[in-house]
C-alpha positions as CSV (number, residue, x, y, z in Angstrom):
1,X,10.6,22.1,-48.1
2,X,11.7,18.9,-46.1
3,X,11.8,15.7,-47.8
4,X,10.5,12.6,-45.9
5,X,11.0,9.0,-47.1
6,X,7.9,7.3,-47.6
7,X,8.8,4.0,-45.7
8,X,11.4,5.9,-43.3
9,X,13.7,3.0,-41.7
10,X,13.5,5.8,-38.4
11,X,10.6,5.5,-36.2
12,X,12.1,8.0,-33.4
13,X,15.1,9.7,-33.3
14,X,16.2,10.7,-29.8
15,X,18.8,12.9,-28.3
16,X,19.5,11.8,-24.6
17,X,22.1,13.1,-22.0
18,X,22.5,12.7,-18.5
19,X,23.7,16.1,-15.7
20,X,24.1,16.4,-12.3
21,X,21.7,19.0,-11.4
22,X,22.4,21.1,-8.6
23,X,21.7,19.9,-4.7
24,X,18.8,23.2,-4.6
25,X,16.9,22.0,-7.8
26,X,13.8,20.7,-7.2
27,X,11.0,19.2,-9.9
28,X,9.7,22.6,-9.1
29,X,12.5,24.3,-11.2
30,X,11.4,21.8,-14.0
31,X,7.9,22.1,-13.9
32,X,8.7,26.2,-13.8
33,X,11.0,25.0,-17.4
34,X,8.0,22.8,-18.7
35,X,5.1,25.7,-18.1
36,X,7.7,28.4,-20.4
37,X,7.1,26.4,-23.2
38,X,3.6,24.5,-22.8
39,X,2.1,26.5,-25.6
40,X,4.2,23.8,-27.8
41,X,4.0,20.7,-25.6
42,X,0.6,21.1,-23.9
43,X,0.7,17.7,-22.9
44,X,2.5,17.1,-19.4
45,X,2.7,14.2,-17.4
46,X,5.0,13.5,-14.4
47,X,7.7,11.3,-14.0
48,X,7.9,9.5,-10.9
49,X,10.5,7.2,-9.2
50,X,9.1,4.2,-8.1
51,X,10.9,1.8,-4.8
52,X,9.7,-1.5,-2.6
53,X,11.8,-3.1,-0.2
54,X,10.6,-6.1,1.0
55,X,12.6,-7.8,3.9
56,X,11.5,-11.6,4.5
57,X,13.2,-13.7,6.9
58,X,15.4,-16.6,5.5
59,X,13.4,-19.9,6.0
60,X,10.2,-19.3,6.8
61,X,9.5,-16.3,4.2
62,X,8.1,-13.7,6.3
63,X,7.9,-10.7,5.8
64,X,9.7,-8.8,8.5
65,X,9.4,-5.1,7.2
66,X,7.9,-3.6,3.6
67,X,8.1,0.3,2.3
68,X,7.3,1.4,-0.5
69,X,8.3,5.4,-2.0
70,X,7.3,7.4,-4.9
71,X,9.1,10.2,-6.0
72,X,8.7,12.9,-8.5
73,X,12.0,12.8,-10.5
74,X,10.6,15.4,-13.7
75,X,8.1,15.5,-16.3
76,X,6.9,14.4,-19.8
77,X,6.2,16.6,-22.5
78,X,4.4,16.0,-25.9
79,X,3.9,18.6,-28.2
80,X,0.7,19.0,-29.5
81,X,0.8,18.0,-33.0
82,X,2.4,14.7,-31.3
83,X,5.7,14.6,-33.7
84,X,8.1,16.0,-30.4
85,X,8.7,14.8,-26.8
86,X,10.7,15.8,-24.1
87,X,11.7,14.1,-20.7
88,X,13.2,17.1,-18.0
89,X,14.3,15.0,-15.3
90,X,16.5,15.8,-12.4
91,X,19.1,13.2,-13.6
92,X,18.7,14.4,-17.3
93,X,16.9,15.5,-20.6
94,X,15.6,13.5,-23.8
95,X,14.4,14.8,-26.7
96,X,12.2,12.7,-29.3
97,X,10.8,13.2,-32.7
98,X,8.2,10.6,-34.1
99,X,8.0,9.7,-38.0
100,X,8.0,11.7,-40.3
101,X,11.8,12.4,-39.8
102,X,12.6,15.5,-41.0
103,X,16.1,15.4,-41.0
104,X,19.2,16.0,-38.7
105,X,19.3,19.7,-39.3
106,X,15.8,20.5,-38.0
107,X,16.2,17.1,-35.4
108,X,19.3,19.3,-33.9
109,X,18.2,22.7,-33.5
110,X,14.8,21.9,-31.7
111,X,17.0,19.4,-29.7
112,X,19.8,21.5,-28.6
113,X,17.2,24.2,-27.8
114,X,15.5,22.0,-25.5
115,X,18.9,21.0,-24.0
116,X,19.8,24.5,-23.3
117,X,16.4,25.6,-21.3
118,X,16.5,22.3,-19.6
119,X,20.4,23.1,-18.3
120,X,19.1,26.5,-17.5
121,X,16.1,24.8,-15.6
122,X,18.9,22.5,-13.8
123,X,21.1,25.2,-13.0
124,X,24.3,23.5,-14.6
């Protein structure tokens, strides 16, 4: 049996780490990653990249040219007692758990298994 701390000084613990995913990986190959393993994290939301340009000319501030892009870069995952989360992203993965903390040991294995199926997903 785990042993929580009633006034834990941990609100989320997080395991984070950057890749390089391969040129061919799309957010298809993650959302392919996030479907194997919705019957934990049911709840999926996309991540998207957000960018404005604005150009405005010097003195008289106006605006010469404007675009604006929104990319899909991955998706969020909560599972569905609401204690895990994972980000898959094309630039990387982070894993979340929310009070109650249940330790390092159980904090690493679900991590690192996430990890793996998100490298697998990314093709490094």
């Amino acid at each position: 049996m785990t042993a929580y701390y009633s006034r834990s000084p941990i609100v989320e613990a997080r395991i984070g780490i950057k890749v390089q995913c391969s040129p061919e990986v799309e957010v298809a190959h993650l959302l392919k990653m996030a479907t194997e393993i919705e019957s934990e994290y049911e709840i999926r939301e996309q991540l998207v990249n957000l960018q404005n340009s604005i150009t405005v000319e010097g003195t008289s501030n106006t605006v010469l040219s404007s675009s604006f892009s929104n990319n899909p870069v991955g998706y969020d995952l909560v599972s569905i007692d609401k204690q895990n989360a994972i980000q898959v992203r094309l630039d990387g993965f982070t894993f979340s758990h929310f009070i109650p903390y249940p330790g390092w040991d159980r904090f690493k294995e679900v991590g690192l298994s996430g990890v793996e199926k998100s490298w697998k997903a990314c093709g490094v």
